[in-house]
C-alpha positions as CSV (number, residue, x, y, z in Angstrom):
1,X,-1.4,-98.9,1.2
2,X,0.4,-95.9,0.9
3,X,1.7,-94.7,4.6
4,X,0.6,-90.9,3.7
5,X,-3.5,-92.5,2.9
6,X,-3.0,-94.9,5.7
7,X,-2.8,-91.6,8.2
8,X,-5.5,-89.9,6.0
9,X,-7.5,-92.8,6.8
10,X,-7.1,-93.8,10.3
11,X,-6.7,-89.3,10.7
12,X,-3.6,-90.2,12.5
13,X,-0.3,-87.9,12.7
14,X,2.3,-88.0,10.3
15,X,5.9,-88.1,11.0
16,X,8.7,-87.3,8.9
17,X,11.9,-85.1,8.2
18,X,11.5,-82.3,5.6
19,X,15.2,-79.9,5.1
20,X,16.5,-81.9,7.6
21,X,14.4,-80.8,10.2
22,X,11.7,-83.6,11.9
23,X,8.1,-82.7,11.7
24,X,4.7,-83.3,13.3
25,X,1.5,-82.7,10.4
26,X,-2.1,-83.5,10.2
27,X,-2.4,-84.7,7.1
28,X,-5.5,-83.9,4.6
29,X,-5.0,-84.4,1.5
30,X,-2.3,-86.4,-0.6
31,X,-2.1,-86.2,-4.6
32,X,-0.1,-85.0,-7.5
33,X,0.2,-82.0,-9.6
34,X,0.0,-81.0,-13.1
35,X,3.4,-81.6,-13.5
36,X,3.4,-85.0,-11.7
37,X,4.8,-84.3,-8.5
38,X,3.6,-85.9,-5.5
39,X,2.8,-83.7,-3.1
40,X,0.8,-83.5,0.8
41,X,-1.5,-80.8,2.3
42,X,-0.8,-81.1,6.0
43,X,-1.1,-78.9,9.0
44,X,2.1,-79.0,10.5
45,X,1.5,-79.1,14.7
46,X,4.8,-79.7,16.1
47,X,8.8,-80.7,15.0
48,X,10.5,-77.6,13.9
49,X,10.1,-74.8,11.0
50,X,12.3,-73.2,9.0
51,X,9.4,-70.4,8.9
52,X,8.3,-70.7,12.1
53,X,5.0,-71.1,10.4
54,X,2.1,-73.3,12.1
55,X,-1.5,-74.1,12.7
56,X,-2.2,-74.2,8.6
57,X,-2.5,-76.0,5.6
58,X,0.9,-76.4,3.4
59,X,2.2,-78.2,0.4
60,X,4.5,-80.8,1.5
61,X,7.0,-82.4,-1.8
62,X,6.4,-86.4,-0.9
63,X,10.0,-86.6,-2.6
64,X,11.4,-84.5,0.0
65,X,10.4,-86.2,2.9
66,X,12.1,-88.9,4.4
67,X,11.5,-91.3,7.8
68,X,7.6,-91.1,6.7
69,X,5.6,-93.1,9.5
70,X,2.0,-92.7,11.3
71,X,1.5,-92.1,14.6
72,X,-0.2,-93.2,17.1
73,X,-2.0,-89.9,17.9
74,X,-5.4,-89.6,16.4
75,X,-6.6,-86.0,15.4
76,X,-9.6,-84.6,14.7
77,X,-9.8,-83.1,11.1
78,X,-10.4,-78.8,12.6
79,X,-8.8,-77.0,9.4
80,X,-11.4,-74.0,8.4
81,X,-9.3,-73.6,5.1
82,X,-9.1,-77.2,4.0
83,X,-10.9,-77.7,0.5
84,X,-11.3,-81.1,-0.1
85,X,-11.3,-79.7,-4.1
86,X,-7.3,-78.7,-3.7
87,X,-7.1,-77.1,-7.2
88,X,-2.9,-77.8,-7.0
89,X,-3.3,-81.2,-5.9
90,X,-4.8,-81.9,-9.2
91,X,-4.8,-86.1,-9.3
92,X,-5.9,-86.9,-5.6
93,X,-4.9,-90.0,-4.0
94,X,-6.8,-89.8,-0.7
95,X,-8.6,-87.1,1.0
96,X,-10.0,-86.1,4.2
């Protein structure tokens, strides 16, 4: 199994480096688009930002992340904006 639905599954963090920079995400929702790129919705909690932005869902490119492994911290799925119907994750792999 993929180690992106594996964390959907078990609703375990996700670890990984995006840009270089390590980062800490609750993951939801794992797909692809339209144009076939593979892609995460995640709420990033901790690691770094180039935004400084936390505490929501983004779009994550799978192909952009590297050093992708669970954790062992469980969370509980709290996300008042996550739509299980992501209209830009068109093809979905595995879901909250």
């Amino acid at each position: 199994m993929h180690p992106i639905c594996e964390a959907i599954r078990q609703r375990r963090r996700l670890l990984f480096e995006y840009d270089g920079l390590p980062r800490v995400v609750e993951p939801y929702c794992h797909g692809t688009n339209t144009r076939g790129s593979e892609l995460l919705r995640a709420v990033q909690v901790a690691g770094s930002s180039s935004s400084g932005a936390f505490g929501f869902g983004k779009l994550w490119t799978v192909s952009k992340m590297t050093l992708v492994r669970g954790s062992d911290e469980v969370f509980a799925p709290s996300d008042p904006h996550y739509n299980p119907d992501d209209s830009t994750i068109t093809l979905i792999h595995c879901r909250i």
